[in-house]
N, C-alpha and C positions, 0 to 999 in steps of 0.2 A: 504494500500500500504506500502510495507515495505520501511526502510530511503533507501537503493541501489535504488529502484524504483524509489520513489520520487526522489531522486538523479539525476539518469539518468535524466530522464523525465525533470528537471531544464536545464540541461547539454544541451539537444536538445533542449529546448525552448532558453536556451541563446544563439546557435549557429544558430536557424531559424534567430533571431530576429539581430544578429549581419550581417546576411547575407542580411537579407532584410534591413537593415540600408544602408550598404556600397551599395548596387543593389539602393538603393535611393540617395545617394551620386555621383555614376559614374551615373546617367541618367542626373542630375541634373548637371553634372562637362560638359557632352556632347554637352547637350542641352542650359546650361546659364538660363536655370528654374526648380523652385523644381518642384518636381512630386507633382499631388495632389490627396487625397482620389476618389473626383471626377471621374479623369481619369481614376484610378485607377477599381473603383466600373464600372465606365460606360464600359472597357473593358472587365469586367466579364460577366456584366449582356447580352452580344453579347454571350456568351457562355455558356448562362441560369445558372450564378453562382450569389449568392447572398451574398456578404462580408458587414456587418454591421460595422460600426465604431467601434465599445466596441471590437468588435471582431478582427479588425485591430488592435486597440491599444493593443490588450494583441499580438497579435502578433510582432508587432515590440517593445514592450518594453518586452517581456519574463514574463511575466506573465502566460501563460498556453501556453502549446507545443500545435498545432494542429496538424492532421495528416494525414488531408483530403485531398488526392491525388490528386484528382478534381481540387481543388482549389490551392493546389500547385502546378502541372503544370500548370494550368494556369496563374498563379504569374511567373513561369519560362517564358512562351513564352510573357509575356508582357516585361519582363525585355531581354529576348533576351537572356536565357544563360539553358541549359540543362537540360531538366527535370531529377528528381534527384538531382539538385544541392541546393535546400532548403530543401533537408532531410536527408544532412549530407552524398553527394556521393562528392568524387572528386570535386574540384576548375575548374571552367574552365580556358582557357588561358587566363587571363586578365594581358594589358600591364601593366610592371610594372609600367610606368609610370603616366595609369590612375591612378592605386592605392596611387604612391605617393601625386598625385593630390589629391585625397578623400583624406588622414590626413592629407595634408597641411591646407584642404578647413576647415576641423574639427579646424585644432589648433587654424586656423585665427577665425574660431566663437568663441571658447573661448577665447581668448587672447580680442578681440573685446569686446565682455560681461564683461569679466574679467574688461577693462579699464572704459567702461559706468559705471559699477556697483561701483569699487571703488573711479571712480573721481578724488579728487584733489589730489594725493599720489606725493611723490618726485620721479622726475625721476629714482631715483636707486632704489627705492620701486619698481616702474613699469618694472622696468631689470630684478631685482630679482622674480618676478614672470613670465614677461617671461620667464627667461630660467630654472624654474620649468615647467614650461608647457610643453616646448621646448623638455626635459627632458624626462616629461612622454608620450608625444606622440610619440617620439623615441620610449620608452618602449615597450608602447601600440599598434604599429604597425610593432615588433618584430610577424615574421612567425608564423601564426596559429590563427590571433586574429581573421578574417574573416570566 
């Protein structure tokens, strides 16, 4: 595969895997529970689809693009949003406000980890990395990161 292939090919794995992240985040922002494999696996298998774990996780973390149609619409119709929409067609209309919700929900998990993890820091230590966080998640949810 030449570097442009693999390239691409990265490009779409990292935009399946950002798409089913955030589709994971507003179900979870709606509903007040994360989604789980489980669910996830049990409404395939209703549609004689067989999603393996190893196989999930290279998908939502971008490890290998998949590009079986099957299986991505029906990843669409469980999340409820257009098939085509996991393989890089058009955004559907999603409120801006869920989306603000999904990187609020994000910065609060890191900022949370962030404070478990470092502990006893002085208060302006603990500012000072919020409003780095603060920061990048503004950045990070600058149009097109979805």
């Amino acid at each position: 595969m030449t570097d442009h292939l693999a390239d691409e090919q990265r490009a779409r794995a990292e935009q399946l895997a950002n798409r089913l992240r955030t589709l994971l985040d507003i179900t979870e922002a709606r509903r007040g529970s994360e989604v789980t494999f489980t669910e996830i696996s049990s409404y395939l298998a209703t549609r004689d689809i067989t999603l393996s774990r190893a196989r999930w996780s290279y998908m939502i973390n971008a490890h290998r693009y998949v590009d079986d149609e099957p299986l991505l619409n029906a990843l669409a119709d469980f999340f409820e949003v257009p098939h085509g929409y996991l393989t890089g067609e058009k955004e559907p209309q999603m409120q801006a406000a869920e989306l603000d919700l999904v990187r609020a929900m994000r910065a609060a998990k890191v900022k949370t980890f962030a404070a478990r993890t470092l502990g006893d820091l002085s208060p302006e230590a603990l500012g000072a990395i919020t409003k780095i966080l603060d920061e990048e998640a503004a950045r990070a949810g600058a149009p097109g990161d979805t």
